[in-house]
C-alpha angles and dihedrals in degrees: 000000000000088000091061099049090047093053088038082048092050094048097046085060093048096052090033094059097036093049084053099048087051096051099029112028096165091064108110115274090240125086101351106053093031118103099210096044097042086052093045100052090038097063105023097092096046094045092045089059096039100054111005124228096347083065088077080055093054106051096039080070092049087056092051088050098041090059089047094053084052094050091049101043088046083057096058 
């Protein structure tokens, strides 16, 4: 269940900071435009409450993936 909230989290950044460097693109690079911390700021509080601590655990590794996912797809 967690794995899945940690890939759907990761996503969601993904999607989340692409979708504001499209439509705002004067907004400073950090944290708005940056894949690790949009995803990062956007799912600490839910995680947080949803699993407790290990929820800093949890989307410290979103925001891993969701870089990676960023890497792979800008390679393609």
């Amino acid at each position: 269940m967690i794995l899945l909230q940690i890939l759907g989290l990761a996503s969601l950044g993904h999607l989340a900071a692409d979708a504001v460097q499209t439509l705002s693109p004067e907004l400073p690079q950090k944290p708005f435009q940056c894949n690790m911390c949009m995803t990062f700021w956007l799912g600490i509080a839910p995680m947080i409450y949803l699993h407790g601590y290990n929820g800093l655990f949890a989307t410290a590794i979103a925001s891993v993936a969701s870089e990676l996912i960023y890497r792979i797809i800008d390679r393609l």
